[in-house]
C-alpha positions as CSV (number, residue, x, y, z in Angstrom):
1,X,-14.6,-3.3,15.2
2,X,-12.9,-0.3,13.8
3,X,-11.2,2.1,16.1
4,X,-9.3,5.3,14.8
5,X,-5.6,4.8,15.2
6,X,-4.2,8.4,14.7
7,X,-0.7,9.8,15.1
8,X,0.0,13.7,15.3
9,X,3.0,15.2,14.1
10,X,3.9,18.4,13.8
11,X,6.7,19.3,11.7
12,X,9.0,22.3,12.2
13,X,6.7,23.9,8.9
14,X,3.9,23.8,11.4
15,X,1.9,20.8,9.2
16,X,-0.3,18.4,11.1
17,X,0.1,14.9,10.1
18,X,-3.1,12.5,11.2
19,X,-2.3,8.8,9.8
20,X,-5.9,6.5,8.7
21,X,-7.8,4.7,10.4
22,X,-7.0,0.9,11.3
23,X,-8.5,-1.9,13.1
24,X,-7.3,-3.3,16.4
25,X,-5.6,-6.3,14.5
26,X,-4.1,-5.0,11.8
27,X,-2.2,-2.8,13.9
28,X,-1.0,-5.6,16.3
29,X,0.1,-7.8,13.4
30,X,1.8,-5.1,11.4
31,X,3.9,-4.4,14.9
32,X,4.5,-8.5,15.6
33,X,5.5,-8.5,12.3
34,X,8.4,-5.4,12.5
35,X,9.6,-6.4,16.6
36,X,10.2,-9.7,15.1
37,X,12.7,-8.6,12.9
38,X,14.5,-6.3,15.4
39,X,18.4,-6.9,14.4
40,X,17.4,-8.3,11.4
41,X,16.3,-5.2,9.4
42,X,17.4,-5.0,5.5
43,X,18.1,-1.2,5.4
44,X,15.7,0.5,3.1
45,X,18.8,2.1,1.1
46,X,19.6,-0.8,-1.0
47,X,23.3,-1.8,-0.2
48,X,23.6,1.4,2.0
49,X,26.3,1.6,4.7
50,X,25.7,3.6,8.2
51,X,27.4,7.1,8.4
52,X,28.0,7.3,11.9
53,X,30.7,10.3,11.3
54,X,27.4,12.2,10.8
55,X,25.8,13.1,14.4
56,X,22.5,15.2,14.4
57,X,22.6,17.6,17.7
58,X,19.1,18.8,18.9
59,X,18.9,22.4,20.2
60,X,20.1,20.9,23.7
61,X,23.4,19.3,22.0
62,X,23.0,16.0,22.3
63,X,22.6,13.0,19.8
64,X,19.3,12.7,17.9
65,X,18.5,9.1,16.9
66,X,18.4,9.2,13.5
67,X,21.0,8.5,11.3
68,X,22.4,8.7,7.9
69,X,22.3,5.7,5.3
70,X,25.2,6.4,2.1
71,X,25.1,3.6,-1.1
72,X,25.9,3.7,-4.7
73,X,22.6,3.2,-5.3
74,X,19.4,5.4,-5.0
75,X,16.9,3.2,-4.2
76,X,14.9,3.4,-1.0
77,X,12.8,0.0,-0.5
78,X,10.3,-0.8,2.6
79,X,12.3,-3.4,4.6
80,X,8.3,-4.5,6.0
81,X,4.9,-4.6,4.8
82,X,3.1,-1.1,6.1
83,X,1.2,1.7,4.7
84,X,2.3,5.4,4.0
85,X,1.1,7.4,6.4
86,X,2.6,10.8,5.2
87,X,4.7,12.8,2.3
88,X,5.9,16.1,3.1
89,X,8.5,18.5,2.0
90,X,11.8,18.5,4.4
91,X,13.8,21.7,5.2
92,X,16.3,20.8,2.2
93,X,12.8,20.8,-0.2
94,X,13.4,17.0,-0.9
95,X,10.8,15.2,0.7
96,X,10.0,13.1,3.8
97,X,8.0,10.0,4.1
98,X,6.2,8.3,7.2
99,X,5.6,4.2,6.6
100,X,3.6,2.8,9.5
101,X,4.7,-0.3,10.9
102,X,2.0,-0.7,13.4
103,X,3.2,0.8,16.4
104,X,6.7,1.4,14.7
105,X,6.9,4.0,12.3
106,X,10.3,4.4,9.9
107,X,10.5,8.3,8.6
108,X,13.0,8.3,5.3
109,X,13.8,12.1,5.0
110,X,16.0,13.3,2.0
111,X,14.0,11.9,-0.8
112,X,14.2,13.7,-4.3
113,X,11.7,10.9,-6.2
114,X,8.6,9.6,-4.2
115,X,7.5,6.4,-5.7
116,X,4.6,5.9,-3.0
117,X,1.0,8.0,-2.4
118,X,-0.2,9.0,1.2
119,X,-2.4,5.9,2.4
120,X,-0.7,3.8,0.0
121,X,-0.2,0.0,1.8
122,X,3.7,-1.4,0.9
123,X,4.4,-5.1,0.8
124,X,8.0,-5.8,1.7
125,X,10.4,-4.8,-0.8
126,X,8.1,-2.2,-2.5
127,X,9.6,1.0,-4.0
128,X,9.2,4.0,-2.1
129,X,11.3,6.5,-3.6
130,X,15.0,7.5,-4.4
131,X,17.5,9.4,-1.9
132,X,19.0,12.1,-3.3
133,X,22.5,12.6,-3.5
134,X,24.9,14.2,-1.0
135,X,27.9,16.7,-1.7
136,X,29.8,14.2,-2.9
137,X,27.3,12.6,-5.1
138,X,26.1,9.6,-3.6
139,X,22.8,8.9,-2.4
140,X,22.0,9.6,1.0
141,X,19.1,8.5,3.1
142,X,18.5,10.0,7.0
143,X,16.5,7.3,8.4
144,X,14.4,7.8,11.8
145,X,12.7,4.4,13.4
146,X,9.9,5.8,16.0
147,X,8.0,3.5,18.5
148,X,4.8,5.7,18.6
149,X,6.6,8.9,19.1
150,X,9.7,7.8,20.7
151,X,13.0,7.8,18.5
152,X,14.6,4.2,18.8
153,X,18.4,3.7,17.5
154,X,18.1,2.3,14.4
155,X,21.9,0.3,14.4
156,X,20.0,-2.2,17.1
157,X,17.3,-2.9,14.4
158,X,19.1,-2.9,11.0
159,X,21.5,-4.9,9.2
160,X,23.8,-2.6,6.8
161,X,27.0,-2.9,5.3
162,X,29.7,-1.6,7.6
């Protein structure tokens, strides 16, 4: 039996986001599949290091939960199987892409190359774009994990270079 899986967002440009349709157990294997590998988590920046001098303030001051990923390298690969769910400009005019994890969603936002199409379903290790580089020159990925719609700290999920 299908059922219609769908996740709003709306961004700060005022888009609405409605991710595809998915059966019952597709979506309960894709989120087995990423609570398994909670602490485990290749970061989707290959070779990447966490920034965590960078702090994102929301209009009440305090900490968002996503944070910044720096490497030598561009590359931005899907640490899980998943599917895109949406591509949209960011408020630098790089780009910003959803990957559904079942219930867990991982929004990569800084993305100058996008190597994936809305809809498109990602095998782990797949290509999904390249993070463009900071003002220093090296690439620079913010990374958001979501659990439906709530922000989850990615440091207790990933493992990174230190």
């Amino acid at each position: 039996m299908k059922i219609q899986f769908l996740f709003f967002l709306l961004l700060s440009s005022g888009i609405l986001m409605v991710a595809q349709k998915k059966d019952d157990a597709e979506i309960l294997r894709l989120t087995k599949i990423f609570e398994s590998n909670k602490t485990t988590l290749n970061c989707p920046l290959v070779a990447s290091k966490i920034d965590f001098k960078t702090l994102y303030l929301d209009e009440n001051r305090k900490p968002t939960r996503g944070i910044d990923l720096i490497s030598d390298s561009s590359a931005v690969k899907s640490p899980l199987e998943g599917y895109v769910t949406a591509i949209f400009p960011d408020e630098e005019k790089l780009n910003s892409i959803i990957v559904c994890h079942g219930n867990y969603f991982l929004v990569y936002t800084h993305i100058y190359n996008v190597s994936v199409k809305q809809g498109q379903s990602l095998k782990t290790g797949d290509m999904v774009g390249a993070a463009a580089a900071d003002s220093k020159g090296k690439p620079r990925l913010h990374l958001e994990i979501w659990f439906n719609s709530d922000k989850l700290w990615p440091p207790d999920w990933l493992i990174c270079s230190k």
